[in-house]
Backbone as CSV, one residue per row, in Angstrom:
resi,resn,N_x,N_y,N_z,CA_x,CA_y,CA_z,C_x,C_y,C_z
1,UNK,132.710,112.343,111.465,132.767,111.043,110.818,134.228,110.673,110.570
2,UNK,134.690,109.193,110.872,136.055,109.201,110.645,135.853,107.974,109.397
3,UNK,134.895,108.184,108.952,134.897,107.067,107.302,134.280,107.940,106.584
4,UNK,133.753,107.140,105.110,133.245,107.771,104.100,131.945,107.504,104.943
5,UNK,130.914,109.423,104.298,129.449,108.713,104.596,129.163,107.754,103.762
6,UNK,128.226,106.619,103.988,127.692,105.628,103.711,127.108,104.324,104.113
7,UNK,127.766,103.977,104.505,127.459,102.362,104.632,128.873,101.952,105.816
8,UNK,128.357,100.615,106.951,128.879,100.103,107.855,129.966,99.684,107.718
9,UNK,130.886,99.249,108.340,132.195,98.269,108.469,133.221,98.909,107.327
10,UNK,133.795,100.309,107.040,134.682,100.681,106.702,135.777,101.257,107.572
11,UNK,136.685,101.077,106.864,137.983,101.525,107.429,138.016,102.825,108.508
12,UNK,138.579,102.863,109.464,138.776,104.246,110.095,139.632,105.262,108.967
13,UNK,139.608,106.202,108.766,140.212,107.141,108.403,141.617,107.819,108.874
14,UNK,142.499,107.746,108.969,143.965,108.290,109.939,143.612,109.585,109.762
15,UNK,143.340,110.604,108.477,142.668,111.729,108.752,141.660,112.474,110.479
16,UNK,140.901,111.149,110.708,140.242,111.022,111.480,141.060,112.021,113.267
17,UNK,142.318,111.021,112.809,142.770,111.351,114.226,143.151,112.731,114.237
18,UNK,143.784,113.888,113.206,144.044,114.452,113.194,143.122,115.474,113.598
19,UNK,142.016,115.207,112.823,140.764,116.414,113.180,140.178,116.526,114.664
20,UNK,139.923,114.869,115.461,139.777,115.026,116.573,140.454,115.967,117.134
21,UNK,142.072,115.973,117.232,143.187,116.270,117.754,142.936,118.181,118.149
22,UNK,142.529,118.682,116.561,142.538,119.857,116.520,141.265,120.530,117.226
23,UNK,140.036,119.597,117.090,138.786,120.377,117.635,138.750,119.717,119.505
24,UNK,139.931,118.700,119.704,140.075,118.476,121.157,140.568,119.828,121.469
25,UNK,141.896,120.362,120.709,142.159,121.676,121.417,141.719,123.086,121.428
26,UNK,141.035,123.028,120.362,139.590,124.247,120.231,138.497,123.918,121.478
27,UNK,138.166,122.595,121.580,137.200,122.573,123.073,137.725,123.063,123.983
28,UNK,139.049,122.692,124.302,139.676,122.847,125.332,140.170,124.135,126.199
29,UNK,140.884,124.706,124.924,141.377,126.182,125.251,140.360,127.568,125.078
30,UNK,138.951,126.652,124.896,137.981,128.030,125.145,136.928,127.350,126.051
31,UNK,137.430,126.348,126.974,136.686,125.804,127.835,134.904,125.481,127.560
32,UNK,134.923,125.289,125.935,133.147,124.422,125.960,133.362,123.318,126.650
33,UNK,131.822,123.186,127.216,131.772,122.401,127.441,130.798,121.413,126.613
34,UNK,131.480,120.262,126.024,131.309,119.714,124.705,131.588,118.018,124.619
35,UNK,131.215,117.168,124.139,131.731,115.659,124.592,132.318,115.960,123.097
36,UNK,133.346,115.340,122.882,133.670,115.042,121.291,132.797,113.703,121.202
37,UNK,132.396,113.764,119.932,132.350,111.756,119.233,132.545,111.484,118.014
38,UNK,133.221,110.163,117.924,133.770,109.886,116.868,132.844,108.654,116.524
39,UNK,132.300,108.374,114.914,131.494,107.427,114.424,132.057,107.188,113.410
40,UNK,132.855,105.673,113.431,132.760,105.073,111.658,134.552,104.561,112.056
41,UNK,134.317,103.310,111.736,135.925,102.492,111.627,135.991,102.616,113.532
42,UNK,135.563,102.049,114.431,135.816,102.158,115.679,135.957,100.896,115.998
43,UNK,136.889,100.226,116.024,137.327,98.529,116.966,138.388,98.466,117.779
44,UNK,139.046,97.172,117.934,139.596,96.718,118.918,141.064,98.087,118.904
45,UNK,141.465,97.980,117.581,142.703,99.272,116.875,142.167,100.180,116.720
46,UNK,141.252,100.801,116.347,141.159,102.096,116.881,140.425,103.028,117.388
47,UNK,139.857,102.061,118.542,139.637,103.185,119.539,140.264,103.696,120.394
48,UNK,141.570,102.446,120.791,142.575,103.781,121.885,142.957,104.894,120.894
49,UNK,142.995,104.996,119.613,143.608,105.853,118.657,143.014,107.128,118.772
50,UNK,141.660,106.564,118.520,140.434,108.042,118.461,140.732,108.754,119.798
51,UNK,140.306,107.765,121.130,140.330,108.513,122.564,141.740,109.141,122.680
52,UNK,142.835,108.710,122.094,144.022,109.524,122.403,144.047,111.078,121.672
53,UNK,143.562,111.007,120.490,143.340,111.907,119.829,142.370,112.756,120.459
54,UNK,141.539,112.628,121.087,140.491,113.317,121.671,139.137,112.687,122.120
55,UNK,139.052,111.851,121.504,137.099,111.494,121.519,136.707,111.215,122.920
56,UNK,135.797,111.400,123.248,135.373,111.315,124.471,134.149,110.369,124.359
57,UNK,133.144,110.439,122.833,132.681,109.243,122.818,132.817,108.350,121.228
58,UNK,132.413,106.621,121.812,132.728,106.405,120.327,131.244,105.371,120.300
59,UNK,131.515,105.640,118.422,130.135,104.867,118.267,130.760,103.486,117.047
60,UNK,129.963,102.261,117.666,130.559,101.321,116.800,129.222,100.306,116.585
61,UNK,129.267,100.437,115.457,128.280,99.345,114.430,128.890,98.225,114.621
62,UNK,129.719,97.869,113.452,129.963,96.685,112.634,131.276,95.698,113.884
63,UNK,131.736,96.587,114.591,132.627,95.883,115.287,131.874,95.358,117.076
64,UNK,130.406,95.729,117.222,129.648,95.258,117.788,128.750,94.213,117.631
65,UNK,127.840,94.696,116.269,127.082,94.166,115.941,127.607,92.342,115.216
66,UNK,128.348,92.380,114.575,129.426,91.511,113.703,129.775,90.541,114.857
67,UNK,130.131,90.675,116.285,130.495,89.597,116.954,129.700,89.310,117.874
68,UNK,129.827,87.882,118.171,129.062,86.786,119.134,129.259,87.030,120.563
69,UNK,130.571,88.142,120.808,130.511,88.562,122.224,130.270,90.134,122.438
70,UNK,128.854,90.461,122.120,128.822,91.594,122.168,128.915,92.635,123.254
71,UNK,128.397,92.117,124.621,128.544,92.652,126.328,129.907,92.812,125.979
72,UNK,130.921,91.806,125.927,132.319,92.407,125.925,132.736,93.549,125.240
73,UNK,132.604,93.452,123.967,132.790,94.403,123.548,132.581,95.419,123.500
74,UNK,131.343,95.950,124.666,130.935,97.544,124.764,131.413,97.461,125.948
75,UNK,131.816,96.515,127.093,132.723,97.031,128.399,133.978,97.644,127.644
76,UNK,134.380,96.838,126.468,135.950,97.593,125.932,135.916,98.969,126.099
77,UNK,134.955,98.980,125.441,134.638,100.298,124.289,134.292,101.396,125.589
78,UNK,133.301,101.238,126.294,133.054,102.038,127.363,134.517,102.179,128.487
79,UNK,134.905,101.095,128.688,136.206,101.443,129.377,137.263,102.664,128.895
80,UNK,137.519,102.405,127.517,138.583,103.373,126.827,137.863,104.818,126.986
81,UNK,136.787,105.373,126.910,136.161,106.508,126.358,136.531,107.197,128.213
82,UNK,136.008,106.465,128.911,135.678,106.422,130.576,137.568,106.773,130.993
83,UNK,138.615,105.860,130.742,139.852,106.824,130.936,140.315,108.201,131.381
């Protein structure tokens, strides 16, 4: 989780990126095979953040659901993860 548990449309966490970061290189250097995913604060800012950090997938509520162009916004979202 990169927000508080609870409830939709909160902030990403910068914590967030860090933890990806560390369990990207625990997947990595003992070769699981493992998707990371990151859920909570995922939009236009930060999902290149999360995928740089590690995530391989992301999950987004409020920054989907909330707008009138929603197809676009999961080509975004699927594009960055797909990198």
């Amino acid at each position: 989780m990169s927000v508080e548990p609870g409830f939709g449309g909160q902030k990403y966490l910068d914590s967030a990126s860090e933890k990806l970061q560390t369990l990207r290189k625990v997947i990595d250097q003992n070769g699981y095979k493992i998707r990371l995913e990151v859920d909570g604060g995922i939009n236009e800012e930060t999902a290149p953040i999360a995928v740089e950090a590690g995530a391989d997938l992301l999950v987004a509520g409020s920054y989907l659901f909330n707008h009138k162009d929603f197809i676009k916004r999961v080509h975004y979202l699927k594009g960055l993860a797909n990198e």
